[in-house]
C-alpha positions in Angstrom: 37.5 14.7 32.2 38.0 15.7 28.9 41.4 17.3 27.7 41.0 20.9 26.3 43.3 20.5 23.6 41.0 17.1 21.8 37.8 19.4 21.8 39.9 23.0 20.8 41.6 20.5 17.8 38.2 19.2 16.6 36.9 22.4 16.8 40.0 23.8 14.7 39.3 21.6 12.3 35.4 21.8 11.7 36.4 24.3 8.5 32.9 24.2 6.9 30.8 26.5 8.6 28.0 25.7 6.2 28.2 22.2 6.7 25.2 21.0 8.4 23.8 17.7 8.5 20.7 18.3 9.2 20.2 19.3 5.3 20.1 15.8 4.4 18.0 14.8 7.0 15.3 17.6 5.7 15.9 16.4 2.5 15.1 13.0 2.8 12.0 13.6 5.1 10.9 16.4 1.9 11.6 13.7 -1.2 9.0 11.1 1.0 6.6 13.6 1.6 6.7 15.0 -2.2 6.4 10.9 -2.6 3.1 10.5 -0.2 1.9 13.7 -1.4 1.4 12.6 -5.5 1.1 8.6 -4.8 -1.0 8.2 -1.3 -4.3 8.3 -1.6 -4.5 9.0 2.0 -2.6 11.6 2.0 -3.9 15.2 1.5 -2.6 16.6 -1.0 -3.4 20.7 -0.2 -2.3 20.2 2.9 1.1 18.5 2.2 1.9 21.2 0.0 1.3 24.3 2.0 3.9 22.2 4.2 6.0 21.4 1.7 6.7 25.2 0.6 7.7 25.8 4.5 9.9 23.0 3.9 11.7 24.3 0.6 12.0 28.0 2.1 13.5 26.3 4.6 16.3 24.0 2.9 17.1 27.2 0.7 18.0 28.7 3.7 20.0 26.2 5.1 22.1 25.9 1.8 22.5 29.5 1.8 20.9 29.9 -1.4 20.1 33.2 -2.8 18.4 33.0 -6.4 17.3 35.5 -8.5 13.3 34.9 -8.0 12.0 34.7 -4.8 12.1 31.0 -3.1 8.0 31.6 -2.8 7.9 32.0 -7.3 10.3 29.6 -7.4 8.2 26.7 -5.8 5.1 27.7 -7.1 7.0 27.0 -10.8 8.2 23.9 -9.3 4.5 23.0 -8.4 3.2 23.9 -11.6 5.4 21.3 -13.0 4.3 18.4 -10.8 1.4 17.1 -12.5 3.6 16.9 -15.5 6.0 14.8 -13.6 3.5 12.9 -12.0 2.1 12.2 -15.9 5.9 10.9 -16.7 5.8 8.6 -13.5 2.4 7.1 -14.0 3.9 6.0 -17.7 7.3 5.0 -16.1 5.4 2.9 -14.0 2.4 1.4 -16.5 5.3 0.4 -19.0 6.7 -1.5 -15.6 3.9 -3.3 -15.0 3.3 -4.5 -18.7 6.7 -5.1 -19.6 8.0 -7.2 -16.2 6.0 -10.5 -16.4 7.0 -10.4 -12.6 4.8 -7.7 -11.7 1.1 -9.0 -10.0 -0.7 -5.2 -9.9 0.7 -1.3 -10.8 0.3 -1.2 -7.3 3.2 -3.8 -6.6 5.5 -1.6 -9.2 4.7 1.9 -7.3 4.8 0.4 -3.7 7.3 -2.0 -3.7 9.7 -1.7 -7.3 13.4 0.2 -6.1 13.7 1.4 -9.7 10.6 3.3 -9.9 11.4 4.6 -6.8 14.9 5.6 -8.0 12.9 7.0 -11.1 10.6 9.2 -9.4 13.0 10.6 -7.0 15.2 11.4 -9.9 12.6 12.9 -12.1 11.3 15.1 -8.9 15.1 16.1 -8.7 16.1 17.1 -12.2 13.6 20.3 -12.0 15.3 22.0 -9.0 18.6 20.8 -10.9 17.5 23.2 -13.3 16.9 25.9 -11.6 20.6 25.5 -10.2 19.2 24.4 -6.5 22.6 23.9 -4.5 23.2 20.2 -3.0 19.2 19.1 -2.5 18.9 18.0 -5.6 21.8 15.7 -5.2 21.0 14.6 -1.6 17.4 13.8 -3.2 18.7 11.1 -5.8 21.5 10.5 -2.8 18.8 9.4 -0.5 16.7 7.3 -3.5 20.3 5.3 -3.5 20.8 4.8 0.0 17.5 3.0 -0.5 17.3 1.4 -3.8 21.3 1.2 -4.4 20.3 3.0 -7.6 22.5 5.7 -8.4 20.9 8.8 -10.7 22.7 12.4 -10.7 19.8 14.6 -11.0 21.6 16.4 -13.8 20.9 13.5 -16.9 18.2 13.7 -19.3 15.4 11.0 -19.2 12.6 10.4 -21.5 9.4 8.9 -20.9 9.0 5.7 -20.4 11.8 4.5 -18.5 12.1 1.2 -17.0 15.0 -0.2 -14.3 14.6 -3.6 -13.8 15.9 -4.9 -10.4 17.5 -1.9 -10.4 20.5 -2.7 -7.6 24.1 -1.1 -9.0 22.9 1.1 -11.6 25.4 4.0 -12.0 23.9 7.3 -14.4 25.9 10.2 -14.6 25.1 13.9 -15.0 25.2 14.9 -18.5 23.7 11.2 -19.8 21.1 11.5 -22.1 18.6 8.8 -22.2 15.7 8.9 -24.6 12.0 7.5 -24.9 11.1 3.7 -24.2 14.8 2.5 -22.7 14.8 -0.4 -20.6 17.7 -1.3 -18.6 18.9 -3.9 -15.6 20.8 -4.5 -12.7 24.2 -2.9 -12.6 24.3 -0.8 -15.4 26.7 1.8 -15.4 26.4 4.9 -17.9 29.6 6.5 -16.9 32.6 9.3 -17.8 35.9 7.3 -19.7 37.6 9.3 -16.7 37.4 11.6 -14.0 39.3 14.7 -14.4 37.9 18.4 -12.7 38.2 20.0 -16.3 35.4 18.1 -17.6 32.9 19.5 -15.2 31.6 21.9 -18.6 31.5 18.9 -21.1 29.4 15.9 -21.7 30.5 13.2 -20.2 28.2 10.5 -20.7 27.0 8.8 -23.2 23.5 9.0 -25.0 21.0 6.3 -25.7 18.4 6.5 -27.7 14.9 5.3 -28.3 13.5 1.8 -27.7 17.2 0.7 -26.7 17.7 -2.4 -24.1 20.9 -2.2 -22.3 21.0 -5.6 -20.1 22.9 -6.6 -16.5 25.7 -5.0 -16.0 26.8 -3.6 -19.1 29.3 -0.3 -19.0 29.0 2.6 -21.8 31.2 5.1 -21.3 32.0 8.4 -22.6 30.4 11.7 -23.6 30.8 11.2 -27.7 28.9 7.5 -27.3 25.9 7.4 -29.3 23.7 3.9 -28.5 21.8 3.8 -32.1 17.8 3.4 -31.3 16.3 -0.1 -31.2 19.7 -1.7 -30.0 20.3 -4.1 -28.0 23.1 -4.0 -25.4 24.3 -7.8 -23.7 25.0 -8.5 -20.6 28.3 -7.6 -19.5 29.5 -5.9 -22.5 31.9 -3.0 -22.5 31.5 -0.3 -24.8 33.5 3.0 -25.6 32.3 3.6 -29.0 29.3 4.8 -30.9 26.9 1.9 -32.2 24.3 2.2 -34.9 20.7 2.1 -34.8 19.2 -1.6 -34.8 22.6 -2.8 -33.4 23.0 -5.9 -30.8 26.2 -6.2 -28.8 27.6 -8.8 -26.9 29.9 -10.0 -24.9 30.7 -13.9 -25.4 33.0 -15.0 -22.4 34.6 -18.6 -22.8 32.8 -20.8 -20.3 33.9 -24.7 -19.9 31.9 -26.9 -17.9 33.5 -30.3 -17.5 31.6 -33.6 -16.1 33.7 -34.9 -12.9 31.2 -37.9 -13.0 33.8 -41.1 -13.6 32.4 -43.9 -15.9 32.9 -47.3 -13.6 
């Protein structure tokens, strides 16, 4: 038999009445039916977005979200927007597919590639970022890096194209700006120079600029960094500081290989 006092203590302590998980559940089945709905070709697309309206009225109601427009006006902007953001993707994904010598078809890149994935997920995010959506945005990218362990805040600014290669531990933060034609690769992190509450208001994060290559695992940091256009950024380098345009930076680690092989 259970004891009273455990269940009266957890219930004492569940403090957020708003919390409820099955928000991010919703949200993740609404980001793969937006996904099915502009890449599947048999998927209908009129009648997955009569649904997906039901499905946004009803996430704004579960985050307790009362705008100024009406949640009906404020999808039907949203849809207006998506063959725009559909346009952004296909490039995302073309300059994928001719730029990774890996890549067999476009249909590999939009079926099986975690950073377009990431991309489109994020890009589908950013305009209900906008709009100041509570939470779904975030849950959107949230659930893109659950799956790709790609991690975009739907707040950054991304140009067109924009190409992740491998994709696995790349951190963007919320007020990075990232410009047309930027590659980058595995475990990239465009980050803060620190956390701190009173920075919520200021940029953060640093901007990169066009045709600018930022290879595996690089960290830029910090709101005020500028990455000049046409740079390229090494592996592993750490930068704080603003570089100019046509710069390349790199990181040259001492590495000693000795031959154990004895000479008889």
């Amino acid at each position: 038999m259970i004891e009273k006092h455990v269940i009266a203590n957890i219930e004492e302590q569940k403090r957020l009445p708003n919390l409820r998980l099955s928000i991010k559940d919703k949200t993740e089945a609404f980001v793969h039916k937006i996904f099915y709905t502009l890449f599947d070709a048999d998927t209908s697309v009129k009648g997955n977005i009569e649904q997906l309206e039901k499905d946004f009225s009803e996430l704004a109601e579960l985050v307790c979200w009362q705008p100024d427009k009406s949640c009906h006006e404020i999808w039907c902007d949203y849809l207006r927007l998506l063959p725009e953001i559909l346009t952004k993707l296909n490039k995302d994904a073309t300059a994928i597919a001719q730029n990774d010598p890996a890549a067999n078809s476009i249909e590999e890149v939009y079926l099986s590639y975690p950073g377009f994935f990431a991309i489109a997920i994020y890009r589908l995010s950013h305009e209900f970022y906008k709009v100041g959506f509570p939470l779904v945005p975030r849950l959107m990218t949230e659930c893109a890096h659950t799956l790709t362990g790609t991690d975009i805040n739907p707040g950054a600014e991304i140009g067109v194209p924009f190409f992740i290669d491998h994709a696995t531990g790349v951190v963007i933060g919320e007020t990075a700006i990232i410009k047309n034609n930027v590659k980058i690769y595995q475990g990239v992190t465009l980050g803060a120079l620190y956390v701190d509450r009173n920075l919520r208001d200021t940029k953060r994060h640093p901007t990169i600029e066009d045709n600018v290559t930022i290879y595996a695992n690089a960290t830029i940091l910090g709101g005020e960094t500028v990455v000049g256009a046409n740079s390229m950024i090494g592996g592993n380098v750490w930068l704080t500081k603003s570089v100019p345009q046509n710069s390349i930076v790199t990181h040259n680690p001492q590495i000693n290989i000795k031959n154990n092989t004895s000479n008889e």
